[in-house]
C-alpha positions in Angstrom: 19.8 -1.7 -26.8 20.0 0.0 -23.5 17.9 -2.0 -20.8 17.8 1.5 -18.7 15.6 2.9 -21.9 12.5 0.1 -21.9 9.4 1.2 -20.5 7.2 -0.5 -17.8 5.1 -1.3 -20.9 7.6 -2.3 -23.2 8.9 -4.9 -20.4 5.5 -6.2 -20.0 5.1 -7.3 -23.1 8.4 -8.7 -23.4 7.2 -10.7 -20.2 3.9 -11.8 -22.0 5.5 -13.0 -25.2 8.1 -15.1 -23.4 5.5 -16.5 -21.6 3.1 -17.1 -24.2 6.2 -19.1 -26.3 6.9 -21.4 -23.2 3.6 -22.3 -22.3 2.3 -23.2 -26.5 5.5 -25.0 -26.8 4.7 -27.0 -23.4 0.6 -27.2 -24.4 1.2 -28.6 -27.8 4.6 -30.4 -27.8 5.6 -31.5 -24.2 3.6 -34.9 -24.9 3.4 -37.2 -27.8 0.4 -35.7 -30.4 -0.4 -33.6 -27.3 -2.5 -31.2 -30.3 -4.2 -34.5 -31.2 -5.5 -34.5 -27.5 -6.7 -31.0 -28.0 -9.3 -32.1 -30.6 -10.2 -35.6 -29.5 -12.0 -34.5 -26.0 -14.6 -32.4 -27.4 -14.9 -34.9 -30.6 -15.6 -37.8 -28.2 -18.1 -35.7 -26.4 -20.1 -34.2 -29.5 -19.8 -38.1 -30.9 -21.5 -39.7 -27.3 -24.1 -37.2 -27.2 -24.7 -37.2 -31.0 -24.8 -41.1 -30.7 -27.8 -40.9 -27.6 -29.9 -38.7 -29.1 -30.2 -40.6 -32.5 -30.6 -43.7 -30.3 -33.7 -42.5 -29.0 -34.6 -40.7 -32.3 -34.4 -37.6 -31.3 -33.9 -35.1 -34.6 -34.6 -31.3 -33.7 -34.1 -29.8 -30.2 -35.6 -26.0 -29.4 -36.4 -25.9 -33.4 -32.8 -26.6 -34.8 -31.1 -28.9 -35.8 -30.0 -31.9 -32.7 -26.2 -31.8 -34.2 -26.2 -27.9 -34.4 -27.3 -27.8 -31.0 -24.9 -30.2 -29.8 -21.7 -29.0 -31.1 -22.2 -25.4 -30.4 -23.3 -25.9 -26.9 -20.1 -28.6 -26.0 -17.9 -25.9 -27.9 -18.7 -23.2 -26.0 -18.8 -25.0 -22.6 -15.1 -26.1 -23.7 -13.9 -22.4 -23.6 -15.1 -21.4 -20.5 -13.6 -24.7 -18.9 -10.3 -25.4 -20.7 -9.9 -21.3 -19.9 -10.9 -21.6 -16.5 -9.2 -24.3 -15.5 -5.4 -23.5 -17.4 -5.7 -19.8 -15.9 -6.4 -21.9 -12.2 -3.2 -22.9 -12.5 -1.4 -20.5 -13.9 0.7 -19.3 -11.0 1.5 -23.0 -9.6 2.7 -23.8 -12.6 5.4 -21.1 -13.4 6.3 -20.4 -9.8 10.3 -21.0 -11.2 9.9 -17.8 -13.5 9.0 -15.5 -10.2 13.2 -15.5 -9.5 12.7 -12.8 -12.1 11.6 -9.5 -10.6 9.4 -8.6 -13.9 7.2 -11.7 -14.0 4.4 -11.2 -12.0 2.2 -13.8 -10.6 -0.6 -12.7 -13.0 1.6 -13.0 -15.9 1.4 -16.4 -16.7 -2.4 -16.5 -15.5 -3.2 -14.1 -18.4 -1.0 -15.4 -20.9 -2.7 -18.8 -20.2 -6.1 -18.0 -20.7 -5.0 -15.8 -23.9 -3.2 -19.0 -25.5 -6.7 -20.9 -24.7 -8.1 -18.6 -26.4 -6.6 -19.2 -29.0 -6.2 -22.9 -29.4 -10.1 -23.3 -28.5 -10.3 -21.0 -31.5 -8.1 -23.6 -33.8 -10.3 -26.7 -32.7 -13.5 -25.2 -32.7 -12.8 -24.0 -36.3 -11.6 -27.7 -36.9 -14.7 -29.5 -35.8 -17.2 -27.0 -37.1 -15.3 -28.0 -40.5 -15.9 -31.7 -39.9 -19.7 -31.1 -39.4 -19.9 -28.8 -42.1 -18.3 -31.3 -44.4 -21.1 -34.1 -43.4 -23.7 -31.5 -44.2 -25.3 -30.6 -40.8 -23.6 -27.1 -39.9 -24.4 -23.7 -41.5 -23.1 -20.4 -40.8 -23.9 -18.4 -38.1 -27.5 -16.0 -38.8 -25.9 -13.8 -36.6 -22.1 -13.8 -35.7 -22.2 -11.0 -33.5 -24.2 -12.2 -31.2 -22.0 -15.7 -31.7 -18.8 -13.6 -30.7 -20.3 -11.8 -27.6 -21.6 -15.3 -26.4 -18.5 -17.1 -26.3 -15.8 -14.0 -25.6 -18.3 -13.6 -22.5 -17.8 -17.3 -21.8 -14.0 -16.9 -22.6 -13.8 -14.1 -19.9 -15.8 -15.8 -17.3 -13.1 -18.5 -17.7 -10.4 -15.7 -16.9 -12.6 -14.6 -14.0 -13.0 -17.6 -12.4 -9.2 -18.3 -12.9 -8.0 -15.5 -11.7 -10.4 -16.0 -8.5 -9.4 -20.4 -7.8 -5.5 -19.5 -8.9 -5.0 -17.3 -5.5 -7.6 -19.4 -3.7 -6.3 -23.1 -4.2 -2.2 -21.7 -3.1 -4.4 -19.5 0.2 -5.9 -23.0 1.0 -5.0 -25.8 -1.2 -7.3 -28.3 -0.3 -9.9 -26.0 -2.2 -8.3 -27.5 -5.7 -9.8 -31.0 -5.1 -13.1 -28.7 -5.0 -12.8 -26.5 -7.6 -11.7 -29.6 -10.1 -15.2 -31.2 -8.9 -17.1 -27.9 -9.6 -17.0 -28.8 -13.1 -19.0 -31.6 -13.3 -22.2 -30.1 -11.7 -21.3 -27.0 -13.9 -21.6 -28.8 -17.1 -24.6 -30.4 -16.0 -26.1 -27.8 -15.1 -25.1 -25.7 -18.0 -28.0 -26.4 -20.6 -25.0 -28.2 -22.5 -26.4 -31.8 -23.0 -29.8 -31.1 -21.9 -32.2 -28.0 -23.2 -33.1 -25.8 -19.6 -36.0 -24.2 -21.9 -37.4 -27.8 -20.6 -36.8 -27.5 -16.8 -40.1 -26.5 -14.7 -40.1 -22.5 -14.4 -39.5 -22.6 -10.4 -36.2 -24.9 -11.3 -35.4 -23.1 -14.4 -34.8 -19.9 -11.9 -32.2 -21.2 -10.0 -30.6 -23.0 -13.0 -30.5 -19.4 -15.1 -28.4 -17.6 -12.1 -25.5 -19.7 -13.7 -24.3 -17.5 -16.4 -22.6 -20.1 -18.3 -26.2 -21.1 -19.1 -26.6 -17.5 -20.7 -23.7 -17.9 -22.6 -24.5 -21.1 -23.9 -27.8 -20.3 -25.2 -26.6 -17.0 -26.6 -24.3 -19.3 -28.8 -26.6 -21.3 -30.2 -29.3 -18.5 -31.1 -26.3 -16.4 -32.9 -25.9 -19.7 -35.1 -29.6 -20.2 -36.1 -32.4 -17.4 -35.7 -35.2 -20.6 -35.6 -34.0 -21.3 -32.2 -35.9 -21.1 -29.0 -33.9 -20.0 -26.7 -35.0 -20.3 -22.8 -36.7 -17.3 -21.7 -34.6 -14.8 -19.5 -31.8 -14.9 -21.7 -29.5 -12.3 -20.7 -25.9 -11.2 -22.2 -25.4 -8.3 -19.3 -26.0 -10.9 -16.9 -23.3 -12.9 -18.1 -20.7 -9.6 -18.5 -22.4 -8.2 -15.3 -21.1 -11.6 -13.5 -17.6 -11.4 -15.7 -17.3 -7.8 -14.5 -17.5 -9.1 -11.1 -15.5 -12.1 -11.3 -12.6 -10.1 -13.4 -12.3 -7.4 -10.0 -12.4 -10.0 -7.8 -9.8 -12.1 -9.2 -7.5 -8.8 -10.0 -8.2 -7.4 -6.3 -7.1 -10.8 -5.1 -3.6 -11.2 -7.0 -3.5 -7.7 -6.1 -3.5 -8.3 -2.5 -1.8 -11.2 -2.1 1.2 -11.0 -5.2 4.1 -11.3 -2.6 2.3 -14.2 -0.5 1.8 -16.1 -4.1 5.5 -15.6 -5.1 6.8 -16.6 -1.7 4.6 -19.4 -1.2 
């Protein structure tokens, strides 16, 4: 096939799948069991948290069941981190694949948070099974509403990847913060602890995290019975991925030939 003939688009994708190959093969094969890794970190945090609240007997929390609550919540947290934090890295990672005038420095960083996508997809699916099979899971009432919660979640992981990936190489002490970031973000998150509990004046302040949105979103898609916190909002969370998304875009934008040459 004549090279001269491919489109701009046609390139692109040939860019993309290359990418997306290299960087499943490294994810899931470049250490020992490195899938088995995949599954166990979310399994050890569902089984901690599952293992505290029986200990203090707790059984229901906003009307549904504790387990239901649990997984759902830690699941969907998972896919805005693990895609956050792979896009983050996204350029430093590949830097040896800029030699080639078609890869772009945002190549890899959307390939990576597509292939998150995905594997989140695979061990979500896997763990929701395991529940399911000890009896504690249901389907979702409304799977819609579970599909715009977490590919909300899912983006604002691409957002905020997009934004840290240019930031961390502009000033690279900002990495140590960003890694940090996550902590008080899954704290604060409503993922281990219900906000619908939190004073009203802190609850405020809590809510302009839209991961929190997300979150709740989730778990009211899976089970109509649940209270969610009031001021639940899914155009606040795509109103702050909208943002996010330009931000990052305007950024690689702006500084692609500083991120190659770095």
């Amino acid at each position: 096939m004549d090279l001269s003939l491919r489109t701009p688009v046609s390139v692109t994708f040939s860019v993309w799948r290359g990418i997306f190959l290299r960087e499943a093969l490294d994810r899931l094969f470049a250490e020992r069991a490195a899938w088995f890794w995949l599954l166990l970190e979310p399994s050890l945090h569902i089984g901690f948290i599952a293992f505290m609240m029986a200990v203090i007997r707790l059984r229901t929390i906003g009307g549904i069941d504790v387990m239901l609550w649990i997984v759902v919540g830690l699941l969907s947290f998972f896919l805005f981190r693990r895609t956050a934090i792979q896009t983050m890295y996204g350029v430093d990672c590949n830097r040896p694949l800029f030699i080639y005038r078609q890869v772009k420095p945002i190549d890899p960083t959307l390939i990576r948070a597509v292939l998150e996508g995905f594997l989140m997809l695979f061990v979500s699916a896997a763990v929701l099974a395991a529940i399911a099979l000890l009896g504690r899971l249901s389907l979702p009432d409304d799977p819609l509403l579970v599909f715009l919660a977490t590919f909300g979640l899912w983006l604002l992981g691409l957002g905020y990847g997009l934004i840290t990936s240019v930031l961390m190489i502009l000033i690279q002490e900002l990495e140590h913060i960003f890694k940090i970031l996550m902590l008080p973000l899954y704290l604060i998150s409503g993922v281990i602890y219900p906000l619908a509990n939190v004073p009203p004046k802190y609850r405020d302040l809590l809510l302009l995290n839209p991961i929190a949105h997300g979150v709740e979103a989730a778990r009211l898609g899976f089970s109509d019975n649940y209270h969610a916190f009031s001021g639940l909002s899914l155009s606040y969370l795509y109103g702050c991925v909208a943002v996010c998304i330009f931000t990052g875009l305007l950024l690689h934008k702006a500084y692609a030939v500083r991120l190659v040459m770095q």
